[in-house]
VEXBA-90950 format. One record per residue (C-alpha): x, y, z; chain. Coordinates in pm, 1 decimal, always signed. Layout:
N
X, Y, Z, A $
...
***
This chain:
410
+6771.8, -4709.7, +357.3, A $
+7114.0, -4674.3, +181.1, A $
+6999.6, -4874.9, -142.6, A $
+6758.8, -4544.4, -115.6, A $
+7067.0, -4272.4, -107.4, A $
+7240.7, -4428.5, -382.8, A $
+6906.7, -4455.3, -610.6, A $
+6828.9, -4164.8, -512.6, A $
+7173.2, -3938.6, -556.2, A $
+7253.1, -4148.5, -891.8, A $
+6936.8, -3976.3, -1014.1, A $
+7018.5, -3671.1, -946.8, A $
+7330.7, -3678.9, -1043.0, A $
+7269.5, -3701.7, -1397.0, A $
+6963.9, -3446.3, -1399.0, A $
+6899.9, -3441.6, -1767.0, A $
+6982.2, -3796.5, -1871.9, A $
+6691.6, -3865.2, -1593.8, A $
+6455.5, -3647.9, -1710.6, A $
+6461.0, -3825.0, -2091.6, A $
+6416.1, -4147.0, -1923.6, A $
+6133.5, -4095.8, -1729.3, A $
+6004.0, -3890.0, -2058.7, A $
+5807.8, -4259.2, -2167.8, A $
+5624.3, -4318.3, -1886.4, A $
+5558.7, -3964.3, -1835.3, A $
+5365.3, -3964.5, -2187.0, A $
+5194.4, -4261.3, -2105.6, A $
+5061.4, -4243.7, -1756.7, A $
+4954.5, -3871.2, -1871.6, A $
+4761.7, -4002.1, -2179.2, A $
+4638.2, -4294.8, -1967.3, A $
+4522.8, -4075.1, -1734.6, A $
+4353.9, -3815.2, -1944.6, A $
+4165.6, -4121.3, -2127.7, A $
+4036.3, -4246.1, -1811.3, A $
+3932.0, -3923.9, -1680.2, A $
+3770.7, -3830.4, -2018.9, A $
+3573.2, -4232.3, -1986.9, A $
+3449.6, -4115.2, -1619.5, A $
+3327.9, -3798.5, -1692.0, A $
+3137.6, -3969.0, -1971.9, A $
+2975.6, -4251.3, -1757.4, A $
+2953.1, -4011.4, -1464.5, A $
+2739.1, -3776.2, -1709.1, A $
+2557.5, -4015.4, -1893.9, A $
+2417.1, -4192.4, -1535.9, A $
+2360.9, -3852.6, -1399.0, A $
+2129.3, -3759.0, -1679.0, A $
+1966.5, -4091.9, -1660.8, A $
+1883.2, -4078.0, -1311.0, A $
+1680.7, -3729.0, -1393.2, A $
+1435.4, -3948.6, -1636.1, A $
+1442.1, -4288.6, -1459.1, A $
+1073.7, -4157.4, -1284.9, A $
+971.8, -4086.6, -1637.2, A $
+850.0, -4393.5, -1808.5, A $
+823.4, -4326.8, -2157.9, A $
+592.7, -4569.9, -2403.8, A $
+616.7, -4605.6, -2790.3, A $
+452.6, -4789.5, -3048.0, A $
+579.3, -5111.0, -3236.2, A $
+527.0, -5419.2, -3449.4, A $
+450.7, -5705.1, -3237.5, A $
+713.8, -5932.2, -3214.2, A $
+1020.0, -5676.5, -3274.0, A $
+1228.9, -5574.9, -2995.9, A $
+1353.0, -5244.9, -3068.2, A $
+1566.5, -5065.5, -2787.4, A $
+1480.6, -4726.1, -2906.5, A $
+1162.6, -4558.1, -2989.0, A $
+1390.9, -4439.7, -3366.6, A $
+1452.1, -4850.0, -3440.2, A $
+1103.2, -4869.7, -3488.6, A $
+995.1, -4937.4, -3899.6, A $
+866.6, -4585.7, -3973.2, A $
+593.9, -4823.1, -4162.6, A $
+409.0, -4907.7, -3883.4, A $
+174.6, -4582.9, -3770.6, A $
+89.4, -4554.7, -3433.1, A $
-318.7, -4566.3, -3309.7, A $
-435.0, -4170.4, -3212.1, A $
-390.4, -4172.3, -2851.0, A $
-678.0, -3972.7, -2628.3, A $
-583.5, -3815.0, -2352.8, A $
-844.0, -3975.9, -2150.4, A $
-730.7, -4271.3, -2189.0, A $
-386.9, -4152.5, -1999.6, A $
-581.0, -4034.6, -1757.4, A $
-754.1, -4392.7, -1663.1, A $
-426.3, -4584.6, -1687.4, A $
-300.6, -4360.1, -1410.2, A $
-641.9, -4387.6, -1208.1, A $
-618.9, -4755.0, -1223.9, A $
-243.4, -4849.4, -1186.3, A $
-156.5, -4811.6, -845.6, A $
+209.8, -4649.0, -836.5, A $
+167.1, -4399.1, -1137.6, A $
+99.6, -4072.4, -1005.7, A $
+63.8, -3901.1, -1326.0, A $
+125.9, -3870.6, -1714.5, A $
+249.6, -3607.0, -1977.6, A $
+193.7, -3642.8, -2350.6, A $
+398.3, -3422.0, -2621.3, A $
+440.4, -3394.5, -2959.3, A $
+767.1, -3183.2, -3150.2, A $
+832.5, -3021.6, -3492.2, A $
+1097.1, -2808.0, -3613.4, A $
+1056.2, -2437.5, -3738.5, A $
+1231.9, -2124.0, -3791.8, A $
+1171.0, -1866.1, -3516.6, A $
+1251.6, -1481.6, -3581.2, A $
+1225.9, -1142.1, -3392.5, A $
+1275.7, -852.7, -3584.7, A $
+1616.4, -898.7, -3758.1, A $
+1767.6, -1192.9, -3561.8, A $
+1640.5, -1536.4, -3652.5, A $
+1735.4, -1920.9, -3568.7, A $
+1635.7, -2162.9, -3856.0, A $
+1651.5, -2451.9, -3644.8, A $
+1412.8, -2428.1, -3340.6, A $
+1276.3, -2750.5, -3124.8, A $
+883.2, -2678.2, -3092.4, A $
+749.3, -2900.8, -2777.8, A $
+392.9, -2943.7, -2747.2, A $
+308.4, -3059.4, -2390.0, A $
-33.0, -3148.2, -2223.3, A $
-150.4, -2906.5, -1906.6, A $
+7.8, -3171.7, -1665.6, A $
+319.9, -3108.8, -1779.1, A $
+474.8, -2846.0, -1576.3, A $
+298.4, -3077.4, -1253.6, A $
+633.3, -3306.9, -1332.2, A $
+864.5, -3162.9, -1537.5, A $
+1033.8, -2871.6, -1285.9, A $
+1128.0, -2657.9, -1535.7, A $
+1310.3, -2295.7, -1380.7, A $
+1125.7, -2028.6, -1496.6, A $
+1382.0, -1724.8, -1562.6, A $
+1151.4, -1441.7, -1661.6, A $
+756.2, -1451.1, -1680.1, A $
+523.8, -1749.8, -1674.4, A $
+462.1, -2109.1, -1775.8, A $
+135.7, -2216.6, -2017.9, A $
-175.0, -2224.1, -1780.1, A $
-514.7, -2454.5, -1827.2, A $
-670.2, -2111.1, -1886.2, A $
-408.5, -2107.1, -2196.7, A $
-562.6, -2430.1, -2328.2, A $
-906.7, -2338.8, -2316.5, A $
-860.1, -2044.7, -2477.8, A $
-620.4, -2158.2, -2768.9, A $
-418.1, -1884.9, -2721.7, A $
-89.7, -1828.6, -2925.3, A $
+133.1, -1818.0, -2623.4, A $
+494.7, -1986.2, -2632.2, A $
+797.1, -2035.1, -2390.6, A $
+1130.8, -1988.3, -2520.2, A $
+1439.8, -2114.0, -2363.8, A $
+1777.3, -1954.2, -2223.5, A $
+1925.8, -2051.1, -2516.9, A $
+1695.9, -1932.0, -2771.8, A $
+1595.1, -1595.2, -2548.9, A $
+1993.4, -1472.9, -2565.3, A $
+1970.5, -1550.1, -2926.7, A $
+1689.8, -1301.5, -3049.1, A $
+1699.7, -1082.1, -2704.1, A $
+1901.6, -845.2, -2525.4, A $
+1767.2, -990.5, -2183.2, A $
+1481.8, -1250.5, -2041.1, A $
+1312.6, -946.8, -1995.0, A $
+1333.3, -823.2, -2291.4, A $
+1179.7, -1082.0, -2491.8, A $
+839.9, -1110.5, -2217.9, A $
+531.6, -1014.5, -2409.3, A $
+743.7, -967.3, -2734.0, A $
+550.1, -1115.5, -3072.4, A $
+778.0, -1358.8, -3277.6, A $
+705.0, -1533.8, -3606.4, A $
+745.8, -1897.2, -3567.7, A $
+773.3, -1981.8, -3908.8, A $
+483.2, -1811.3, -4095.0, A $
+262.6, -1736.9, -3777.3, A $
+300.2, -1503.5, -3470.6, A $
+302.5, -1615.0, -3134.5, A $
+358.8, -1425.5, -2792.0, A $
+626.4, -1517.9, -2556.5, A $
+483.3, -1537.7, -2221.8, A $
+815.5, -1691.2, -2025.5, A $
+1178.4, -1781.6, -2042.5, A $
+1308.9, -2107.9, -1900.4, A $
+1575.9, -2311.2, -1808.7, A $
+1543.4, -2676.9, -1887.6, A $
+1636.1, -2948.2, -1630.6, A $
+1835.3, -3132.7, -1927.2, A $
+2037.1, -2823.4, -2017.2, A $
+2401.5, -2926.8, -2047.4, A $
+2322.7, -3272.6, -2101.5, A $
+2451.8, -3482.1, -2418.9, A $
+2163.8, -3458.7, -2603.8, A $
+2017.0, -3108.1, -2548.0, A $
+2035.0, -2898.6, -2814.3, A $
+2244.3, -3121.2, -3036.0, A $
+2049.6, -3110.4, -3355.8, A $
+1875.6, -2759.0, -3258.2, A $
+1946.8, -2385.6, -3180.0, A $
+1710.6, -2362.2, -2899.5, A $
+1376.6, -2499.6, -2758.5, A $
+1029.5, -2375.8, -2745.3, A $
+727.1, -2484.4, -2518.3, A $
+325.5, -2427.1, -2637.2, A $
+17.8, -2642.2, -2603.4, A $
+8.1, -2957.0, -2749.1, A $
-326.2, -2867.2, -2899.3, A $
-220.2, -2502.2, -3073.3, A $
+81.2, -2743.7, -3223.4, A $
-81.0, -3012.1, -3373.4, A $
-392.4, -2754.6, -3502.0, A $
-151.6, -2532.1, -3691.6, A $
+176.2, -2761.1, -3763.5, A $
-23.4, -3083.6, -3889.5, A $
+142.1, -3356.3, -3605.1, A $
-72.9, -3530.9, -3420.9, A $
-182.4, -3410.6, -3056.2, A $
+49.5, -3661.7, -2934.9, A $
+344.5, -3807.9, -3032.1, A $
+492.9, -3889.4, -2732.1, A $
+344.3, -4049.1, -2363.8, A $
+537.4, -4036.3, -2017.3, A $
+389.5, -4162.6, -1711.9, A $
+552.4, -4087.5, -1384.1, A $
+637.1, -4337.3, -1145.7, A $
+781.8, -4220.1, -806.2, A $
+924.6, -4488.5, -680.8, A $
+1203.3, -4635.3, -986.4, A $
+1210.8, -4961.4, -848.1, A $
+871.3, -5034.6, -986.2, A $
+932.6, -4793.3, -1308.9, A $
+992.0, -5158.7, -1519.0, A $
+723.9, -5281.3, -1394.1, A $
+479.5, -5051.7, -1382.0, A $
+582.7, -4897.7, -1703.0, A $
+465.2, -5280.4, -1883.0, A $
+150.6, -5284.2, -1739.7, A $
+86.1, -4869.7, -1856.0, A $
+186.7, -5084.8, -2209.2, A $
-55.5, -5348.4, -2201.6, A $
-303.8, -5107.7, -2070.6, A $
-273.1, -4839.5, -2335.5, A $
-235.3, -5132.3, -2598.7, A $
-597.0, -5251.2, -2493.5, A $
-740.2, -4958.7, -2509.7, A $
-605.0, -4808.2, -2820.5, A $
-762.8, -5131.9, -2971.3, A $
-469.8, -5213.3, -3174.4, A $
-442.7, -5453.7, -3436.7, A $
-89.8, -5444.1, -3604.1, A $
+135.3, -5356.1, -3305.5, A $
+149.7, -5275.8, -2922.6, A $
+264.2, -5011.1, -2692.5, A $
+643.1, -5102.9, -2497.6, A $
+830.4, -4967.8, -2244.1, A $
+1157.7, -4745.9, -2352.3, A $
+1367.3, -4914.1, -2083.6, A $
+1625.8, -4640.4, -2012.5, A $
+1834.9, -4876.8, -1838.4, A $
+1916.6, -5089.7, -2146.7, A $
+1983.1, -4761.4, -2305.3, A $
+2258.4, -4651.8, -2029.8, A $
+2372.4, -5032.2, -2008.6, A $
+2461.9, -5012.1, -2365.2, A $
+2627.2, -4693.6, -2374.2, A $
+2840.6, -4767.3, -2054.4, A $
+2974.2, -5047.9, -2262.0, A $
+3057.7, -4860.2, -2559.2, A $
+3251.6, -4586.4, -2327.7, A $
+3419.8, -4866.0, -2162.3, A $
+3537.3, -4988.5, -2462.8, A $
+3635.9, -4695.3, -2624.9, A $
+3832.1, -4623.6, -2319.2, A $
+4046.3, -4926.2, -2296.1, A $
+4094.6, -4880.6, -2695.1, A $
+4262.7, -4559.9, -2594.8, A $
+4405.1, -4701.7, -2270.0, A $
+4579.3, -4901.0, -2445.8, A $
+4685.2, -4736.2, -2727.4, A $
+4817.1, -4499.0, -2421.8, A $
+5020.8, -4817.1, -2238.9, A $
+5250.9, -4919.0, -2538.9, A $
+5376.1, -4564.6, -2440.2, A $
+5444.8, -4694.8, -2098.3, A $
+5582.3, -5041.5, -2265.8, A $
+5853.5, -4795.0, -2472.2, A $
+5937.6, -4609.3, -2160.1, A $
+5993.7, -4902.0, -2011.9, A $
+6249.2, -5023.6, -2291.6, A $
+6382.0, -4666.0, -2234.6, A $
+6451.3, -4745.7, -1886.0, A $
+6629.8, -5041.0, -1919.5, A $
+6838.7, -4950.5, -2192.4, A $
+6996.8, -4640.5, -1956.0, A $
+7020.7, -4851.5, -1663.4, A $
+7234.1, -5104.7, -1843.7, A $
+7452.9, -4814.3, -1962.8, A $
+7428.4, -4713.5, -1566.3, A $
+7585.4, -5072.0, -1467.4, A $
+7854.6, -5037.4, -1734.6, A $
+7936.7, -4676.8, -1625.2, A $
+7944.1, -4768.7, -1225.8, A $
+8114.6, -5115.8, -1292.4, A $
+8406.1, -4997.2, -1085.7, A $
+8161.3, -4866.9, -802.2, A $
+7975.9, -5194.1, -832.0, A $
+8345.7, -5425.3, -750.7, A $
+8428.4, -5208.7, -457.9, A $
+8098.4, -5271.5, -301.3, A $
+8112.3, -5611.8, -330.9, A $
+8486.8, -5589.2, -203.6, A $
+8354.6, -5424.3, +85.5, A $
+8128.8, -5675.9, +197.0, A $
+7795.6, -5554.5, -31.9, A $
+7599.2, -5926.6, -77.4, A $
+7444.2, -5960.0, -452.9, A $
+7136.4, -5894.1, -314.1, A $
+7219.0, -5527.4, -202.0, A $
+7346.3, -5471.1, -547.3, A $
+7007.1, -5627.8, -749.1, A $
+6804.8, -5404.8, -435.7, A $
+6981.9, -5061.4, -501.3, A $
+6942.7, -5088.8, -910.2, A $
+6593.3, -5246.3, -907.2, A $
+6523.4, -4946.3, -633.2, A $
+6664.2, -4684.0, -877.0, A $
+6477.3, -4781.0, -1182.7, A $
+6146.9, -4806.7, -958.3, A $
+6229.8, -4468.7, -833.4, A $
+6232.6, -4325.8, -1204.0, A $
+5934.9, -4476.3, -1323.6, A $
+5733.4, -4375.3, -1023.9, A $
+5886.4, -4017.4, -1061.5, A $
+5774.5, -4019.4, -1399.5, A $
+5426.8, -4141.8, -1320.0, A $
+5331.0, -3859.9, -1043.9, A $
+5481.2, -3586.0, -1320.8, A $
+5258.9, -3756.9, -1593.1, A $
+4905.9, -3695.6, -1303.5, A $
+5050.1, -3385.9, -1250.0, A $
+5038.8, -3313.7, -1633.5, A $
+4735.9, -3542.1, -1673.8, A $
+4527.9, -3327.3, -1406.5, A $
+4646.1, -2998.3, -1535.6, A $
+4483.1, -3141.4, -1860.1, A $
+4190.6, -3242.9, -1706.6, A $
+4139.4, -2900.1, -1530.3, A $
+4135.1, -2695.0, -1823.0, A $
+3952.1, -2956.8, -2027.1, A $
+3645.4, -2915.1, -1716.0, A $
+3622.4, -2509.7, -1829.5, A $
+3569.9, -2593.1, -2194.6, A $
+3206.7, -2531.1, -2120.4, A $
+3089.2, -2698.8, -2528.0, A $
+3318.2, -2989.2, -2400.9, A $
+3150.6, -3034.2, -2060.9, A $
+2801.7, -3031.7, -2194.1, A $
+2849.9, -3301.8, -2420.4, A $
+3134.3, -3503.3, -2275.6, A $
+3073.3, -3411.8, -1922.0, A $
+3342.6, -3286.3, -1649.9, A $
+3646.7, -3504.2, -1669.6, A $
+3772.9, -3662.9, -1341.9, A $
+4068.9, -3813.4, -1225.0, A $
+3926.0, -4082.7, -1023.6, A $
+4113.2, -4202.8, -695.7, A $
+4195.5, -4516.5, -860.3, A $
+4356.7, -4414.1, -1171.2, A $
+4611.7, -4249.1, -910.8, A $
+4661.7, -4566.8, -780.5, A $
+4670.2, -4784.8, -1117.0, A $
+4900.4, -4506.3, -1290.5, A $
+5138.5, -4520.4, -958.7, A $
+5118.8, -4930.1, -903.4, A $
+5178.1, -4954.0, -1278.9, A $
+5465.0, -4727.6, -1327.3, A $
+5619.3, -4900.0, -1012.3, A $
+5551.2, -5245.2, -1228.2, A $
+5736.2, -5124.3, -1525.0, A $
+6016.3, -5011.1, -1301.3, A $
+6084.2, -5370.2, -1177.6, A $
+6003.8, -5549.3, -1509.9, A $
+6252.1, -5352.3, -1692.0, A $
+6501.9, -5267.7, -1419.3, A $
+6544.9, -5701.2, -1337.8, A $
+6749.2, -5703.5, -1617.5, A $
+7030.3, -5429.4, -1568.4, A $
+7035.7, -5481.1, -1187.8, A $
+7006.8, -5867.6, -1229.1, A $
+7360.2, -5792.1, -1477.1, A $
+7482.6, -5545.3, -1232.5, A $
+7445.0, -5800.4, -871.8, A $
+7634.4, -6087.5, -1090.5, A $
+7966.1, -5889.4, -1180.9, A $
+8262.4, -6021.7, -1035.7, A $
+8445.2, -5805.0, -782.1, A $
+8787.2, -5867.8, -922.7, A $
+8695.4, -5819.2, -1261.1, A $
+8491.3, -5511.4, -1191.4, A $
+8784.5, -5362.7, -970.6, A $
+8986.8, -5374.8, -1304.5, A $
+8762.8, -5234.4, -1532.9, A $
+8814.7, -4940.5, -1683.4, A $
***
């Protein structure tokens, strides 16, 4: 407990000369930190999103033989067969586990109202059993009914996004006519999509749009679908259920040149975890050489501590103080500032973190930082480590001085 006192009052009796020493490992546990929290927010977000669309099991076309993890690696030369929607319908009727299916198809237009326009608008076509899986929140009106279908009405939902854009209110824009591109269509709701604030939402875009499948591919030229999702509640069986929707569709789509696979989300998140990971201890480390300076800075002021206390040091040891109470009290003081320095560093690190969380453009692509539990204790249990591997030295110098010789010094 007195090796404590001394570490403790030799600190704070040089305030300043302290503060600068600790300055190292304050930089570098705080960037450490912020890195880390940046990587979990990341992962966190990226897993969170994933987990929304693991029921989903999406299918796409390809050569046979490739192996393409993403529906965009496939060779653009290779057209997919025209998929029927009755044949969706039988997969799910004779696959036990699959409860249900959604086909869409997308474009891109312009969509104006009045004087207020956005150029670059995501158009998604989706069959009636959409809305049965995807829980969209409606904000203001309606979503497209099977009466809509039948009818081929020009009826379209706009979302949140794109509704604050050309109106005043939700309200505002129900029943309103806009011109989507060259043609007029009548917006019958405003919604909120489960995927808002995700990475990926709205990236390329400056809003979304919902209408039939049907009215899309009749007056925008795409096929009446470009995409197929069938829902699998339990996503323990997704992979394998998902392979045998494949094979199915495949078989009945009769074709020749390629076959229908399974976009394996998992693969998808595996890979990106890695690449976060990665990046993270690229930073991380980048981060820790700041911590390896401080460290240098913390030696070099404890061996100027030795030389200034050599005096102190002989009359300890003249009074009875073993070698091992002197290497105890300096290694103590040096762990003491480099543990100092790492809680001011979290404290700087989380004040970071907090006002990086209320950068809402940040959070929606990034997701919400987080200082994680264990980076406290890694930032703490390594600043303690530096504290001993560079304090050895100077107390190691300080517990070897000869009592005589340091009585003399002056």
């Amino acid at each position: 407990m007195q090796n404590w006192k001394f570490a403790i009052s030799s600190i704070l009796g040089h305030k300043m000369r302290s503060f600068l020493t600790m300055l190292g490992v304050i930089i570098g546990v705080a960037a450490v930190s912020v890195v880390m929290a940046i990587g979990t927010g990341v992962t966190k977000s990226i897993t969170k999103q994933a987990s929304q669309f693991q029921h989903d099991v999406s299918l796409f076309y390809q050569k046979k033989g490739d192996n393409a993890l993403f529906p965009e690696d496939v060779s653009p030369t290779i057209k997919p067969p025209l998929i029927r929607e009755e044949w969706l319908e039988q997969i799910v009727r004779e696959i036990p586990g699959i409860s249900g299916y959604y086909a869409t198809n997308t474009t891109t237009e312009a969509i104006s109202y009045q004087n207020k326009k956005s150029s670059k608008v995501t158009l998604t076509g989706v069959t009636s059993t959409y809305f049965g899986i995807k829980k969209y929140k409606i904000l203001a009106g309606r979503q497209l009914g099977v009466s809509d279908y039948s009818q081929f009405s020009r009826l379209i939902m706009i979302d949140k996004v794109l509704a604050k854009k050309l109106f005043s209110s939700y309200e505002e824009a129900l029943n309103q006519t806009v011109d989507v591109g060259n043609k007029q269509y009548r917006v019958v709701g405003v919604y909120k999509d489960p995927a808002a604030g995700s990475a990926s939402y709205g990236a390329t875009s400056e809003g979304n749009a919902i209408l039939a499948n049907t009215q899309l591919a009749a007056e925008f030229n795409v096929d009446e679908i470009g995409a197929v999702n069938f829902y699998v509640p339990d996503v323990l069986q997704a992979s394998e259920l998902g392979t045998q929707a494949a094979k199915r569709l495949t078989e009945l789509s009769d074709a020749k040149e390629g076959e229908f696979t399974m976009f394996d989300i998992s693969q998808m998140l595996e890979s990106i975890k890695q690449q976060v990971g990665t990046m993270t201890m690229f930073i991380g480390f980048i981060g820790g050489i700041s911590l390896f300076v401080g460290g240098i800075g913390v030696m070099n002021i404890m061996l100027v501590s030795v030389t200034e206390r050599t005096r102190e040091i002989g009359l300890r040891k003249a009074l009875g103080a073993t070698r091992r109470n002197i290497l105890v009290q300096f290694l103590i003081e040096s762990v003491v500032l480099t543990i100092l320095g790492g809680f001011i560093g979290l404290i700087i690190a989380y004040l970071f973190t907090y006002a990086l969380g209320n950068i809402e453009g940040l959070v929606a692509n990034l997701g919400k930082p987080e200082i994680s539990l264990a980076t406290v204790f890694v930032s703490i249990a390594f600043s303690a480590m530096v504290g001993i591997i560079f304090g050895v030295l100077p107390a190691n110098k300080a517990s070897k001085l000869d009592p005589i010789e340091a009585l003399r010094y002056e």
